[in-house]
Steps between C-alpha positions, in 0.01 A plus 500: 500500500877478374496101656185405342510627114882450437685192477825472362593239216849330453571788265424771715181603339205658744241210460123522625245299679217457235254448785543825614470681148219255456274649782608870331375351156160391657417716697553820187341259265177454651467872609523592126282257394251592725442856370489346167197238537342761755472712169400161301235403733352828492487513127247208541295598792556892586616733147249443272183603712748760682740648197293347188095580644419576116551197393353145493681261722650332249674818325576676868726146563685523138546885622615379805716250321696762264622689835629169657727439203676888519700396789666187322547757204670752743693239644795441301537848497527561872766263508704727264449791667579368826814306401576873413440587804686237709830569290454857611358515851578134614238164600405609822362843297346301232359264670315731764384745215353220338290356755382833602360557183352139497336570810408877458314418112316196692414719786382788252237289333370428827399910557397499081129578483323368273335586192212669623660758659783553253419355186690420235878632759419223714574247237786690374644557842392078589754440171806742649505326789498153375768591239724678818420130632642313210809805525560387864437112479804532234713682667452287842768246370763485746692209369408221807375247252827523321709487780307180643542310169905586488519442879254140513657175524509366124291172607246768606447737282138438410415565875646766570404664130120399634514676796527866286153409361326353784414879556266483221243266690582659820379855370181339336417315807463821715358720244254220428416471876483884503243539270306139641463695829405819404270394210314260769494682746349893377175542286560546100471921565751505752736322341491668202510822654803478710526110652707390157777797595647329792674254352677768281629677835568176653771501206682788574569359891624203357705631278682696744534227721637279194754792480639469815581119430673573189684824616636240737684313264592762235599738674774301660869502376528106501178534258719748293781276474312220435375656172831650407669197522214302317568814198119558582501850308167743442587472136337795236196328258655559226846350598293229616322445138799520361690236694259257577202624357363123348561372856229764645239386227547115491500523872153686474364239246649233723263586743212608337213192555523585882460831486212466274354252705581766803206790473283186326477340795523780760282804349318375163305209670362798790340671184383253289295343830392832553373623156360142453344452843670211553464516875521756770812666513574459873515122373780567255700689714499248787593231190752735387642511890485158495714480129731760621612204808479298254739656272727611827538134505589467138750695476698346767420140352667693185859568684515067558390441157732730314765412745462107381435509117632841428331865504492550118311111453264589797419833288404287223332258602276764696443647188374175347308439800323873480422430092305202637340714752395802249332176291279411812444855608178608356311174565633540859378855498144385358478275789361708750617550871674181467698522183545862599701421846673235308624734244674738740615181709668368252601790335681615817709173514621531160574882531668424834709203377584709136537842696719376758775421212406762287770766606870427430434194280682725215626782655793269613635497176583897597885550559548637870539878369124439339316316752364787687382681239365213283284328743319809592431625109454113402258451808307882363481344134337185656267632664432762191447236232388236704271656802434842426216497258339128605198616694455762232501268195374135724161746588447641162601224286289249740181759486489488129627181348452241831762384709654290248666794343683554843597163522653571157734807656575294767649206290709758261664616872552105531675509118708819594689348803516138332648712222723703696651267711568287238713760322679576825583145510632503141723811587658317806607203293703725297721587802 
């Protein structure tokens, strides 16, 4: 282990290999982000005949919808409380406790029954466990991104920042596939009544397998020293706001067009096909399988791209590229089938290529003793403002004023990041 994390610099300094963080970084990425569009997908096609049986589809989804954004509410609060946590108990404590949890709330929903038999405590008890997700998914940070962006060679920083999101994909792709299978392959009844709960325990086995790979690294005392040395601290919230409190919003806002774009392309496009009969839904999730390869490819285009014209101009001229694509998007939508599987095609390469930059664009302007701390809260206030409530208000907004009025919160995501990264460019010429 010792001979392939640590190398030692002319100064004596522990250095790291980032390919071997990098496979760490994947490989806990995509586990969380599993459990998360497991939950999203079954907002769409399992909750509201399951949790929400009183009401029409429609109203059952938006339910549906309001859980989904507790755990990105919950989230930056997790991280607090387990940043507490790792300056008492250690990383190795912290990071265990948190995937347990993780694990444990996704498993839970799994046993939940449904409204008929409990009413009105199944939909509180579905809302506990998908805030103890957001809790968990917070306090999962363990630092890896931030330690493969200080330990990358500078001419390739945009790869290596890619490869911390090319979990995103990754997660979607199985729990797309998951739900493909199993929605193909049982009768409406059966899947409703216990075929949509096995991709909810498949979770919690990847999860603990996910914990094993990261144990691995931070558990290790050339991990440890690695951080020390790179002053990456578990600093307090509120020593945090106070230090560099603008970075954690401007890097948020930086940001904020691709996470928009995120649950728009992912989740949103699942209901509005459904709702709208736009076409069978085995069809969209084999087209969403399809986008999810399609945005594994993306992203990794993204790490060349930022790597020759910079990571902040590939940001923005994503975000141009995705206010172009929210002015197409309902007459693509309209289309049928075909504009339909364009839309998520399409979308997918512009989330991947935006995405795969989206993290550590900003957060670099952190000083070492802030890093740690500020990518995790600046990456929770992302997805907050940017992801958290997007199915919620793309379905409702969509279902009563027409798809132009999402095109219309898409764009102001586009004018937040232009915005945003603009101002962080104005604060850098002053130094």
């Amino acid at each position: 282990m010792e001979r392939d994390l640590r190398r030692i610099s002319a100064d004596g300094h522990s250095k790291v290999a980032p390919g071997e963080i990098a496979i760490g970084v994947v490989i806990g990425r995509a586990s969380e982000y599993f459990d998360f569009f497991v939950f999203g997908i079954a907002c769409v096609l399992v909750f509201p005949s399951v949790f929400f049986p009183f009401a029409e589809p429609l109203q059952g989804t938006l339910y549906a919808f309001t859980i989904f954004a507790l755990a990105f509410i919950a989230r930056p609060f997790g991280t607090s409380l387990f940043m507490a946590i790792q300056r008492r108990f250690g990383r190795g404590f912290k990071l265990t406790a948190a995937l347990f949890l993780l694990g444990t709330a996704t498993a839970g929903m799994a046993f939940l029954p449904g409204y008929g038999t409990l009413g009105n405590y199944a939909i509180f008890l579905l809302a506990v466990f998908r805030i103890l997700q957001g809790v968990a998914f917070g306090g999962s940070w363990d630092g890896l991104p931030s330690l493969l962006s200080l330990n990358a060679p500078r001419h390739r920083r945009g790869w290596y920042a890619m490869l911390g999101q090319l979990g995103a994909p990754i997660g979607f792709l199985v729990a797309s596939a998951l739900f493909l299978y199993l929605h193909a392959s049982l009768s409406q009844q059966d899947f409703l009544q216990w075929g949509w709960r096995y991709p909810f325990f498949v979770a919690f086995a990847i999860n603990v397998v996910a914990l094993f790979a990261r144990l691995r690294l931070v558990v290790t005392h050339e991990y440890t020293r690695l951080l020390e040395e790179g002053q990456l601290e578990p600093i307090g919230t509120i020593e945090m706001l106070r230090g560099q409190g603008y970075n954690l919003f401007l890097g948020a806002f930086a940001a904020l067009a691709s996470y928009a774009l995120f649950h728009i392309v992912t989740v949103f496009p699942l209901s509005w096909i459904a709702l709208n009969d736009g076409q069978a839904i085995e069809g969209v999730l084999w087209m969403q399988v399809w986008g999810a390869f399609v945005g594994i490819a993306a992203t990794i285009a993204s790490g060349k791209l930022a790597d020759r014209i910079g990571r902040r101009n590939t940001l923005g001229t994503l975000a141009v590229l995705i206010g172009i694509f929210a002015v197409v998007m309902p007459w693509m939508l309209d289309r049928g089938p075909a504009g339909q599987d364009a839309f998520i095609l399409v979308g997918f390469a512009l989330l991947g290529l935006s995405y795969g930059q989206a993290s550590g664009t900003v957060t670099a302007n952190f000083s070492r003793r802030f890093r740690y701390t500020g990518a995790a809260l600046t990456s929770d206030l992302a997805w907050l403002f940017g992801a958290a409530f997007a199915p919620l208000v793309a379905l409702g907004l969509s279902s009563r004023f027409g798809l132009v009025s999402v095109s219309i919160y898409l764009l102001s995501g586009t004018a937040c990041t232009l915005l945003a990264l603009r101002i962080n460019r104005a604060i850098e010429s002053r130094y």
